[in-house]
Structures are given as structure tokens and as C-alpha cells.
N, CA, C and O atoms as a GROMACS GRO file, in nm:
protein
  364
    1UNK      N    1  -0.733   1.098  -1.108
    1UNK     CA    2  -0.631   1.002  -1.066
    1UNK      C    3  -0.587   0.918  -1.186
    1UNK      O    4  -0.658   0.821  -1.214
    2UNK      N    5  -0.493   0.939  -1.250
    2UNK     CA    6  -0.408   0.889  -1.344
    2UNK      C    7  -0.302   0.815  -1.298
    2UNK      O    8  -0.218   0.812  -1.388
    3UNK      N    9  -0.256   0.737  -1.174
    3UNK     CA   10  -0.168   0.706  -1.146
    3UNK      C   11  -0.182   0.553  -1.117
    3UNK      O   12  -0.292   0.498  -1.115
    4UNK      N   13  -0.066   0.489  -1.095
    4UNK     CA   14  -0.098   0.344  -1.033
    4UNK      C   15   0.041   0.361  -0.897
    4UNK      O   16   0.160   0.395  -0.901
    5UNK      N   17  -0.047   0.319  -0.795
    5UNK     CA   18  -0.016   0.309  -0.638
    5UNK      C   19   0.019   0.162  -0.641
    5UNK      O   20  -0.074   0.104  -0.698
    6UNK      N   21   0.094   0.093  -0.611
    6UNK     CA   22   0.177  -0.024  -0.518
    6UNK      C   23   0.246  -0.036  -0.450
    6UNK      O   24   0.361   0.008  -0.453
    7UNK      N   25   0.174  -0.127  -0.332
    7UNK     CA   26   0.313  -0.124  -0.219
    7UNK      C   27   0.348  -0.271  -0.168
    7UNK      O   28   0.277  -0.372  -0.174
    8UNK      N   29   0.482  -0.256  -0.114
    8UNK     CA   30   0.530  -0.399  -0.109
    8UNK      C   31   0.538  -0.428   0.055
    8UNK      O   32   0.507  -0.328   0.119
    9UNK      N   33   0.556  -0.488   0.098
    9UNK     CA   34   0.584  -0.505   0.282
    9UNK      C   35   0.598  -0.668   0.293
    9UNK      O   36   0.524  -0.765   0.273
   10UNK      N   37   0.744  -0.643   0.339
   10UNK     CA   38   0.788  -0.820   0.365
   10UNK      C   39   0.848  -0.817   0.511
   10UNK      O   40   0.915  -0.725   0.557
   11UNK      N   41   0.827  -0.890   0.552
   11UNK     CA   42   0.844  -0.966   0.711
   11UNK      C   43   0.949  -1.030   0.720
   11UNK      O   44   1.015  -1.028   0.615
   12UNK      N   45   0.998  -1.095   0.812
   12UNK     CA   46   1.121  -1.230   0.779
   12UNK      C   47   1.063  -1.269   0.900
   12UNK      O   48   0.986  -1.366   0.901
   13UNK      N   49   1.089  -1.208   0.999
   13UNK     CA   50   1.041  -1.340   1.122
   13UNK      C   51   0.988  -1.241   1.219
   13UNK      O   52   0.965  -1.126   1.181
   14UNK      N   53   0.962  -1.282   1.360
   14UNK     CA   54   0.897  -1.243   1.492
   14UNK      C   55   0.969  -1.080   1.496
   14UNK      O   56   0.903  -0.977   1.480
   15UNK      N   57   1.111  -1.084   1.520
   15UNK     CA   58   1.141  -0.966   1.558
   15UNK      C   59   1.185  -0.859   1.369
   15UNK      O   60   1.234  -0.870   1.256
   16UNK      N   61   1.114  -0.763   1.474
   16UNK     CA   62   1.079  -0.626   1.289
   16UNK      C   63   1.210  -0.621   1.207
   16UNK      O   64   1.297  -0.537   1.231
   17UNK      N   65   1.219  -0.688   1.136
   17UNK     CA   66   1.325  -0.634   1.021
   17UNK      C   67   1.265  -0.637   0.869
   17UNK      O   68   1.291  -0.707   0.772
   18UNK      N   69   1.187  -0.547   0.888
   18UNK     CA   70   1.116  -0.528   0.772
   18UNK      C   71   1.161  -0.443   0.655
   18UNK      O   72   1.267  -0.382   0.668
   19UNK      N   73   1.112  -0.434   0.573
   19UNK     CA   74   1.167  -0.315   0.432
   19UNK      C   75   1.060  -0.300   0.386
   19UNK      O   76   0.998  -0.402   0.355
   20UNK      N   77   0.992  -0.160   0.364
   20UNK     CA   78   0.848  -0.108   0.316
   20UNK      C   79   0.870  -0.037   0.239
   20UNK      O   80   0.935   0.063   0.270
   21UNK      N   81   0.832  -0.053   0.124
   21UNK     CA   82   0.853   0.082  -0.011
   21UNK      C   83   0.711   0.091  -0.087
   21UNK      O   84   0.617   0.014  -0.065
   22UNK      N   85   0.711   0.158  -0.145
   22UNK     CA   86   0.626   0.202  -0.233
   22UNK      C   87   0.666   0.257  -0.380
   22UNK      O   88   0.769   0.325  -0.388
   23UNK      N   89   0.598   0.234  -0.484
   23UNK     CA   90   0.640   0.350  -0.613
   23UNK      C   91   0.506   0.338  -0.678
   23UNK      O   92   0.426   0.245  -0.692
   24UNK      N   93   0.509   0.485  -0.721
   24UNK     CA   94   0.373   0.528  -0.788
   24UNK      C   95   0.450   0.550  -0.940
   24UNK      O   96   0.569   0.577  -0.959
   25UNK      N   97   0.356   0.532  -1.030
   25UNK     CA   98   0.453   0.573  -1.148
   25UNK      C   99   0.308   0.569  -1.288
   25UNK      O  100   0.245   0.476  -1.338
   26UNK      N  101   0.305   0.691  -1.305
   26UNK     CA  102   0.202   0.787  -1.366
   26UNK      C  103   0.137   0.701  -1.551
   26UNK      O  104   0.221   0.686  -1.640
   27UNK      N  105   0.038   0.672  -1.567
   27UNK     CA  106   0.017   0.609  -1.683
   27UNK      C  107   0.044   0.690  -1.830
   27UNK      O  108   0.004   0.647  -1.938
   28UNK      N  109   0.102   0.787  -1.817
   28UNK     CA  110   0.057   0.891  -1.917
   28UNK      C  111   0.182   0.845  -1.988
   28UNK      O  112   0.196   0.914  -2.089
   29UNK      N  113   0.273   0.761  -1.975
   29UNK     CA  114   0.386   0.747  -2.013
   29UNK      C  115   0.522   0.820  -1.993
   29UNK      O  116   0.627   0.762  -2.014
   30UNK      N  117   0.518   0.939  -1.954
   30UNK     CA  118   0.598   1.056  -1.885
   30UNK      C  119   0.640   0.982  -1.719
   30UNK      O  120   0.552   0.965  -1.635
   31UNK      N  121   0.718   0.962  -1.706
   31UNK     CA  122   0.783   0.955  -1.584
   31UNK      C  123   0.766   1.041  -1.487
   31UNK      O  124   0.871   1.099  -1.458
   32UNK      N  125   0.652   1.079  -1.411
   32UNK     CA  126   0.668   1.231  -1.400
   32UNK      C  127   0.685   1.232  -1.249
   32UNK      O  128   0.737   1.333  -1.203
   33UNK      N  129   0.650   1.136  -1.167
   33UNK     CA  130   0.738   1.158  -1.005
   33UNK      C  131   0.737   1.006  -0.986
   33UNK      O  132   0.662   0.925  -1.040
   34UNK      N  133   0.870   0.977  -0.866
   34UNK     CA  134   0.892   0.887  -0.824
   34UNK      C  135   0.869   0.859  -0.687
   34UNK      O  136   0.961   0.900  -0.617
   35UNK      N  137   0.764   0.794  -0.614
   35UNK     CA  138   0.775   0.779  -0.447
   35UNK      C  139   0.790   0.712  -0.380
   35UNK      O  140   0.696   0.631  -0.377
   36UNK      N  141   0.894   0.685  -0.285
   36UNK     CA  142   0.957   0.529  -0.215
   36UNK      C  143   0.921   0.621  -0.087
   36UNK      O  144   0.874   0.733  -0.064
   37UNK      N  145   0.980   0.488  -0.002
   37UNK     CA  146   0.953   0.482   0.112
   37UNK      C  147   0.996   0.361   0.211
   37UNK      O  148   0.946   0.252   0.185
   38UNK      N  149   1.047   0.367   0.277
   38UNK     CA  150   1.137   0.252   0.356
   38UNK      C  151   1.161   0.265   0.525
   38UNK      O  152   1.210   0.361   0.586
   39UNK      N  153   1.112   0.139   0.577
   39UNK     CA  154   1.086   0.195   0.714
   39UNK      C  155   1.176   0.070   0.778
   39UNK      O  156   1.158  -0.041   0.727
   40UNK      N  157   1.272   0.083   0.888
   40UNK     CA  158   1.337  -0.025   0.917
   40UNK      C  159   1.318  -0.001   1.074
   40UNK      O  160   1.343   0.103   1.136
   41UNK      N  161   1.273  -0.108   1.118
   41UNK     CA  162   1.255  -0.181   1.248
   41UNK      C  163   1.382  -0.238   1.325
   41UNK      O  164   1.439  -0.328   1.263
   42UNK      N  165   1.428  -0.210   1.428
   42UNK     CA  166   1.551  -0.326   1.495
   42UNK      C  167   1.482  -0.411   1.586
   42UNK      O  168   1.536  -0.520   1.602
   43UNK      N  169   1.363  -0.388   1.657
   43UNK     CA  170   1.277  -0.518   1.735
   43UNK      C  171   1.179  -0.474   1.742
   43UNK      O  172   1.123  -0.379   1.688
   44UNK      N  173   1.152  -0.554   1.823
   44UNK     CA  174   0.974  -0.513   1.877
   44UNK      C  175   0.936  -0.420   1.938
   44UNK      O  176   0.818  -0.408   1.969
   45UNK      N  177   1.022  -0.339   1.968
   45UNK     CA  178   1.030  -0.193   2.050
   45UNK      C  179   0.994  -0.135   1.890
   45UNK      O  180   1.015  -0.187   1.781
   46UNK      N  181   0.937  -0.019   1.923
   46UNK     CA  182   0.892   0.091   1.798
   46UNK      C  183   1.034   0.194   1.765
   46UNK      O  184   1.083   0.284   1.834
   47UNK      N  185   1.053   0.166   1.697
   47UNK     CA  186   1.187   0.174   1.712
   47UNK      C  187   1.276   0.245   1.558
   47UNK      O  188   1.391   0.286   1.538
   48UNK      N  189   1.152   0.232   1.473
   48UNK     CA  190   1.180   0.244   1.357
   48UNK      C  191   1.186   0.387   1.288
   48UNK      O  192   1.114   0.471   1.341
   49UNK      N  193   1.251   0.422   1.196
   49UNK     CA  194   1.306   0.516   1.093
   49UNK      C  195   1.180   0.568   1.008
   49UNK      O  196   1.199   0.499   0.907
   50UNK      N  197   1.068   0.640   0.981
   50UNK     CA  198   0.997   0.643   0.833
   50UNK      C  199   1.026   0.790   0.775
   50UNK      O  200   1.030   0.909   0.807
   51UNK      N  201   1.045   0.679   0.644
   51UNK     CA  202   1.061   0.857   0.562
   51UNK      C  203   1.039   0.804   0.454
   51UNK      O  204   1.054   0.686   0.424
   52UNK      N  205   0.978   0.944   0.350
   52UNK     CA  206   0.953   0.944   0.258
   52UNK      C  207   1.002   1.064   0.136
   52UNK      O  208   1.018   1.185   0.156
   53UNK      N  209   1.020   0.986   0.002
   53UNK     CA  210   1.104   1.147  -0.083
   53UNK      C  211   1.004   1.139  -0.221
   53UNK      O  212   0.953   1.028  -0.243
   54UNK      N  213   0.978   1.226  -0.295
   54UNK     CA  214   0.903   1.241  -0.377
   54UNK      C  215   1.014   1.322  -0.475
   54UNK      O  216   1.086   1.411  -0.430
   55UNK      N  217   1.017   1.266  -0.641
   55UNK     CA  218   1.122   1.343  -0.706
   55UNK      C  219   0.968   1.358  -0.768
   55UNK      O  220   0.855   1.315  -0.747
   56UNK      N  221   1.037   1.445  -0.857
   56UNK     CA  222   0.920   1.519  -0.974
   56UNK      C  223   1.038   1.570  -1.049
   56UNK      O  224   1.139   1.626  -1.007
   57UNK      N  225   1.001   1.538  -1.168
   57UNK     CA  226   1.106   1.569  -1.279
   57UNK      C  227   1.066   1.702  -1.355
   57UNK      O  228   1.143   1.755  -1.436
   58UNK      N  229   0.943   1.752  -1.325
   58UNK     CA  230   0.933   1.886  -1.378
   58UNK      C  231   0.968   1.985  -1.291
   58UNK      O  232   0.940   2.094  -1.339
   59UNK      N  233   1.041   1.995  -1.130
   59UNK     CA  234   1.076   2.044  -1.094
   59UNK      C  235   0.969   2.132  -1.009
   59UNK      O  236   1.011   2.214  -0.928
   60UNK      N  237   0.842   2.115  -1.028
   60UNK     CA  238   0.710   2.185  -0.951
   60UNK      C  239   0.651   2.106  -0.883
   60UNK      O  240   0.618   2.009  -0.951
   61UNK      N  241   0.618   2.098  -0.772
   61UNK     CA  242   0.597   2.008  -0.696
   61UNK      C  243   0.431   2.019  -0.712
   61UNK      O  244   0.366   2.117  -0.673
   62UNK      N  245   0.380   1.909  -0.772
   62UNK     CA  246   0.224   1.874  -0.801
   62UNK      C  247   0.169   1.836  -0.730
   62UNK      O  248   0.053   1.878  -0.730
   63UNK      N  249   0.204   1.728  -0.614
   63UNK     CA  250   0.107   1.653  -0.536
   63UNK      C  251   0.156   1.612  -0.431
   63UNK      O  252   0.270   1.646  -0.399
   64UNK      N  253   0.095   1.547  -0.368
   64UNK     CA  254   0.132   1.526  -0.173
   64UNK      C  255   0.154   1.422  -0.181
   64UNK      O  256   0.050   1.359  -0.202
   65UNK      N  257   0.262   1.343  -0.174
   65UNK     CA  258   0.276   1.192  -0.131
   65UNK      C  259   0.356   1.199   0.015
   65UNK      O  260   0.435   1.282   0.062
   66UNK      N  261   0.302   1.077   0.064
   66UNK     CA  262   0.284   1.044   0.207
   66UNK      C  263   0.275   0.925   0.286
   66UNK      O  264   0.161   0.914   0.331
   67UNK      N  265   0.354   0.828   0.322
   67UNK     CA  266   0.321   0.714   0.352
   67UNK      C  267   0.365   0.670   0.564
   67UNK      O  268   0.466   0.702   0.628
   68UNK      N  269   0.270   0.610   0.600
   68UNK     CA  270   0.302   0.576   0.741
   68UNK      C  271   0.300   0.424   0.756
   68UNK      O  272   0.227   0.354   0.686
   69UNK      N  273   0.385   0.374   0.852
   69UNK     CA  274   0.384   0.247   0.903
   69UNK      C  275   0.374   0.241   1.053
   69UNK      O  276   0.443   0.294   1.140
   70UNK      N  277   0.255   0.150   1.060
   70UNK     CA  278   0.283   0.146   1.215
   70UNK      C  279   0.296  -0.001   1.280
   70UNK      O  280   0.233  -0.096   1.233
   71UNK      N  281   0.378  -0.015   1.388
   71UNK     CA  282   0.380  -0.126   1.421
   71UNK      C  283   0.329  -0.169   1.578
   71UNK      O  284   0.311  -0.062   1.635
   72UNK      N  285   0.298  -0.286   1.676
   72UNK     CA  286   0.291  -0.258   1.741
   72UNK      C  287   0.382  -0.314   1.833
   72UNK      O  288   0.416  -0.245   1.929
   73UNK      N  289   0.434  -0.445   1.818
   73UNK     CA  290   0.460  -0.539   1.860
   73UNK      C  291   0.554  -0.625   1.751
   73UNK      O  292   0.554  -0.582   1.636
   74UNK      N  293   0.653  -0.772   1.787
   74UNK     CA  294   0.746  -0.839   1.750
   74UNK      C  295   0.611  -0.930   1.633
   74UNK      O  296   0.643  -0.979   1.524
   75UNK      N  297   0.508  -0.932   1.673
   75UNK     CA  298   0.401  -0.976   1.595
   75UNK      C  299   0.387  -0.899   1.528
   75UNK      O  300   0.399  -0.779   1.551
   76UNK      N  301   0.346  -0.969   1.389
   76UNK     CA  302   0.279  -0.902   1.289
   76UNK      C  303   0.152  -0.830   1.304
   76UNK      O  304   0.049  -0.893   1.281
   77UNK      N  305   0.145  -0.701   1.342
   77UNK     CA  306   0.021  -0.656   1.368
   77UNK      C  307   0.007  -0.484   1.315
   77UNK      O  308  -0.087  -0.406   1.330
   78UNK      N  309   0.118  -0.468   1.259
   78UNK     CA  310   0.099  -0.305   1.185
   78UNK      C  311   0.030  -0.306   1.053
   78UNK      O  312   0.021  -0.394   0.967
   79UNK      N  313  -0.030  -0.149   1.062
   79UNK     CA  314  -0.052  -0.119   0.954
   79UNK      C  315  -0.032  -0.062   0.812
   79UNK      O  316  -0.098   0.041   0.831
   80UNK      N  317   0.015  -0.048   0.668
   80UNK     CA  318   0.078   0.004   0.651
   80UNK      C  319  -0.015   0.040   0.548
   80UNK      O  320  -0.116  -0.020   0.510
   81UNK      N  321   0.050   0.176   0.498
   81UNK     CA  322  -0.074   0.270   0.402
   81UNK      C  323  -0.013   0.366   0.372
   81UNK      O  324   0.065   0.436   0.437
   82UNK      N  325  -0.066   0.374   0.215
   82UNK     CA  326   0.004   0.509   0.152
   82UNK      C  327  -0.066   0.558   0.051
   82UNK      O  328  -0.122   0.478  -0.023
   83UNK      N  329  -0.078   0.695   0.026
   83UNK     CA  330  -0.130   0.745  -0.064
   83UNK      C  331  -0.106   0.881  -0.122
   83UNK      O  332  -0.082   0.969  -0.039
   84UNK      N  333  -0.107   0.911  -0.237
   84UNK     CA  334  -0.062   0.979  -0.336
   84UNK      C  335  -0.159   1.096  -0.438
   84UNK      O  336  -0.200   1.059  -0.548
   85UNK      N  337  -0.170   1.157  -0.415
   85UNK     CA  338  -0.262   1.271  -0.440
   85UNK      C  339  -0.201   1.339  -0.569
   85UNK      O  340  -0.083   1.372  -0.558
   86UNK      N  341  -0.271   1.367  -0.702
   86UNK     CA  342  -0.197   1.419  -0.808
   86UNK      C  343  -0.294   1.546  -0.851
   86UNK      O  344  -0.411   1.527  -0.885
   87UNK      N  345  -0.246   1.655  -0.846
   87UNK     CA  346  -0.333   1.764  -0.908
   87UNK      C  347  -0.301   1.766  -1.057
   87UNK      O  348  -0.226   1.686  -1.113
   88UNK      N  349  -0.372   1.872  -1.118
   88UNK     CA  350  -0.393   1.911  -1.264
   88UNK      C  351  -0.244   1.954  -1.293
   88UNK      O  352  -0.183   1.948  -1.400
   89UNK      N  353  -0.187   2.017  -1.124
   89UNK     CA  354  -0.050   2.066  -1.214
   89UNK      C  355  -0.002   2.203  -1.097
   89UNK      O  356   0.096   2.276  -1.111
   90UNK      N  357  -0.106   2.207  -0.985
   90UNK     CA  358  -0.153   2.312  -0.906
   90UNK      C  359  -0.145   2.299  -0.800
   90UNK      O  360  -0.261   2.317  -0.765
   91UNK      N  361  -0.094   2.280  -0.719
   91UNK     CA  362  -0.062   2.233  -0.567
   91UNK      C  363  -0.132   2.332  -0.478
   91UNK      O  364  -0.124   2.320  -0.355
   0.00000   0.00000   0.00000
């Protein structure tokens, strides 16, 4: 694991209008994949959009990225988690 994982998740109020992303971005100095992720809520109903895109600039797809949000309620009570798996080069 050569990589650094961060993720962001901001709230504004009771009902979900949230914005969830993520970007991993590889220490080796090579740019070598990019992974977001953005999940939008309209209320407290589950209601929301998730998706996720993984570029890779070498064009071979190396590793599994993957992120879920869950929510349950107009309360803050989801979970959110993501993680990023990098092989030698070998999928």
C-alpha cells in the first residue's frame, strides 16, 4: 500500500444535502489513478445517487476502488467508507 486515502463528508443541516468525495493519489509521485465519489441526498428518505469512477492513466486497470454511503434518517447517522486496493500492476 503506497497510497494515501482521504475522505471528506459535510452536512449542512437536518435534511441530507450532503456532498461525499474521496481522492486517493499515489506517493510515488506519478499520478497514477484518480478516485472521487459523490453521493447526493434530497431528504431523509434514502433517496440518494452513489457512484464512483476510477481513471488510471496507464490505461490498465490495477486496482478496485469502491466507496458506499449509507444513510438512515434526516439525522446524522450514516456511515461512510471507502477503500482502495492497489496491486503490483496485476488485477
Amino acid at each position: 500500500m503506497r497510497d494515501l486515502t482521504w475522505c471528506s463528508n459535510s452536512f449542512t443541516d437536518g435534511v441530507m444535502r450532503d456532498l461525499t468525495w474521496c481522492s486517493n493519489s499515489l506517493t510515488d509521485g506519478v499520478m497514477r489513478d484518480l478516485m472521487w465519489c459523490s453521493n447526493f441526498l434530497t431528504d431523509g428518505v434514502m433517496r440518494g445517487i452513489t457512484w464512483c469512477s476510477n481513471l488510471l492513466t496507464y490505461g490498465v486497470m490495477r486496482g478496485i476502488t469502491w466507496c458506499s454511503n449509507s444513510l438512515t434518517d434526516g439525522v446524522m447517522r450514516g456511515i461512510t467508507w471507502c477503500s482502495n486496493s492497489l496491486t503490483d500492476g496485476q488485477h
